[in-house]
C-alpha positions as CSV (number, residue, x, y, z in Angstrom):
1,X,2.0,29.7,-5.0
2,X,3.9,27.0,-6.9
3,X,5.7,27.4,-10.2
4,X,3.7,27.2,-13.7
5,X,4.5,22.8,-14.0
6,X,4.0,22.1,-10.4
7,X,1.0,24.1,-10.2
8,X,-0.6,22.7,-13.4
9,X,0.2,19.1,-11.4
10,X,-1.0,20.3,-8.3
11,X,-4.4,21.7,-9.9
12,X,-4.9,18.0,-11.7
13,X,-4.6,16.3,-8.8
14,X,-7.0,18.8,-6.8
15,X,-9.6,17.9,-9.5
16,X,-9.5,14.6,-9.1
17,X,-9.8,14.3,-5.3
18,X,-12.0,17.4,-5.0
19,X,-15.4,15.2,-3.9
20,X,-13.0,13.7,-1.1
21,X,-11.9,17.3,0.1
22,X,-13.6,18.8,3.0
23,X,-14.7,22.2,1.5
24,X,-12.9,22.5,-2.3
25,X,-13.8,25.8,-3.0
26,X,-11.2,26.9,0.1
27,X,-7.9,24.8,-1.2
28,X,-6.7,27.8,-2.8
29,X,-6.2,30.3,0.8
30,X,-5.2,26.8,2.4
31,X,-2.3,26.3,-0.7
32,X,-1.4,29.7,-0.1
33,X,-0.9,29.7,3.3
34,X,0.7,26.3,2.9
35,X,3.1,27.4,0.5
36,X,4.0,30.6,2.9
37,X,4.4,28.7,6.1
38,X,7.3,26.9,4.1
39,X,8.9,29.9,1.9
40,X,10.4,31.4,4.9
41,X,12.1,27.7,6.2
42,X,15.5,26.4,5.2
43,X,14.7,23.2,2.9
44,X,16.6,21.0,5.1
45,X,14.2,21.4,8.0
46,X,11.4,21.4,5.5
47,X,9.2,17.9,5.5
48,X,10.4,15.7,2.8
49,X,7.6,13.2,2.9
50,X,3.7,13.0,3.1
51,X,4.1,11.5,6.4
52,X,6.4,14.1,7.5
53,X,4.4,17.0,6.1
54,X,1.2,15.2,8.2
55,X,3.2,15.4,11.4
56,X,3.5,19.2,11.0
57,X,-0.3,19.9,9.5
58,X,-2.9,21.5,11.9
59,X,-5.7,19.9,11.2
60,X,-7.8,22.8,12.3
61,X,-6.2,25.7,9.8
62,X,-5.5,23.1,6.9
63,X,-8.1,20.4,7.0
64,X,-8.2,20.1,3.0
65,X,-4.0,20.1,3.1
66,X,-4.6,17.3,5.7
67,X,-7.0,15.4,3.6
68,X,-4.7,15.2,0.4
69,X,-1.8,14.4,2.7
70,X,-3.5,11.6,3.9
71,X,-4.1,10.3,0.6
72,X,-1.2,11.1,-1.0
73,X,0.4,8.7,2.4
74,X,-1.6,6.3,1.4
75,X,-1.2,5.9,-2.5
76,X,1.1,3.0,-3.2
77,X,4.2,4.5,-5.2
78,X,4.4,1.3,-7.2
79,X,2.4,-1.9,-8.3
80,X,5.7,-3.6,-7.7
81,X,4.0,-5.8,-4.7
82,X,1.1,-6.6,-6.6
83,X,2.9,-8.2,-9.5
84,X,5.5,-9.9,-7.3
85,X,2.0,-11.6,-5.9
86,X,0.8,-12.4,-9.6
87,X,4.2,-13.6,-10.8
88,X,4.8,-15.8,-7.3
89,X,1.0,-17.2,-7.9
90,X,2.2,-18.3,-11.5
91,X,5.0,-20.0,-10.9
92,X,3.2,-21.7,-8.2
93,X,0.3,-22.8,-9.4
94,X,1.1,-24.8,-12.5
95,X,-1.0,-27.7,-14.5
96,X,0.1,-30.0,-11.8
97,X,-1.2,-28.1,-8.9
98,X,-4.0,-27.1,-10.5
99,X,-5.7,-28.9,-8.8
100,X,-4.8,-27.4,-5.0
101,X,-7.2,-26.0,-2.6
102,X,-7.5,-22.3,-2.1
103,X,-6.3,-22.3,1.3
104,X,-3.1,-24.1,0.4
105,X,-2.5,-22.2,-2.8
106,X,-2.7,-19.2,-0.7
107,X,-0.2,-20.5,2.1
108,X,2.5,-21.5,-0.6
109,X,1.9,-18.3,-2.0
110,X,2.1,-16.6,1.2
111,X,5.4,-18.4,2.0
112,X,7.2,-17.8,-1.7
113,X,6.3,-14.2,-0.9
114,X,7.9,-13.7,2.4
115,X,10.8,-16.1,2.3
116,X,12.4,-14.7,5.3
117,X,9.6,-15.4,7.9
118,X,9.4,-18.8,6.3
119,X,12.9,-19.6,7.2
120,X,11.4,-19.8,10.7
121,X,8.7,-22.2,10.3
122,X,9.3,-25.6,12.2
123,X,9.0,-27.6,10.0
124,X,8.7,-30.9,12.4
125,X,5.7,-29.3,13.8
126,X,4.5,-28.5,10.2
127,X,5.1,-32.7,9.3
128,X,3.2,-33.5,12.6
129,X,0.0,-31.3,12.0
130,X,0.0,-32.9,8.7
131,X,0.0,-36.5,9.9
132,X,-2.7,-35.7,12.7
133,X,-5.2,-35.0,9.7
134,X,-7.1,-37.4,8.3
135,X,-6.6,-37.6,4.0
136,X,-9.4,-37.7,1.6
137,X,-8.0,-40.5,-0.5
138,X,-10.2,-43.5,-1.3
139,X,-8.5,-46.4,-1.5
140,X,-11.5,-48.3,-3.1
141,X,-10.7,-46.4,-6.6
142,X,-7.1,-47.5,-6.9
């Protein structure tokens, strides 16, 4: 079994997912076992990763191991991407656009985020799609 700190962080994290596990009150023999098939292999071939340590799960000894794993693979590590999203979406959307349609707001924002795909957009083609659609202005009011 783990040492005294990992196993107290180990344990609080079997709580919280226990309703998602398979059969919680076996996690303990499947830990054990876990933790032995490793003990006896040199760290460097070890997995390093959740992803890794999927590759080399049997889902038919460890199906609770495989469960967390797949959480655990799945858990973003950071909220990094989200708040680049919030902070792009501020800076575009100011008092002056604030009056922009969804869908454009969300292409601009789409573009600010991944600048390097939107190096490739032709933007002749772009300039022609835009002067094929017909504009909403009424020229009545002006």
């Amino acid at each position: 079994m783990p040492e005294n700190s990992s196993d107290f962080r180990l344990r609080t994290v079997l709580e919280l997912y226990e309703a998602d596990l398979d059969t919680p009150s076996v996690i303990n023999g499947e830990l054990s076992r876990w933790f032995n098939r490793w003990s006896n292999v040199a760290k460097k071939d070890r997995p390093t990763t959740a992803l890794a340590a999927l590759d080399v799960c049997s889902m038919t000894d460890l199906k609770n191991i495989m469960i967390m794993l797949r959480i655990l693979a799945t858990l973003p590590v950071t909220t990094a991407t989200a708040e680049r999203s919030f902070s792009t979406l501020k800076r575009l959307k100011t008092y002056l656009r604030s009056t922009m349609g969804e869908q454009r707001l969300s292409g601009l924002a789409l573009m600010a985020v991944h600048r390097e795909q939107a190096a490739n957009i032709n933007v002749q083609h772009v300039i022609d799609d835009m002067a094929t659609r017909r504009r909403r202005i009424n020229l009545a009011l002006v």
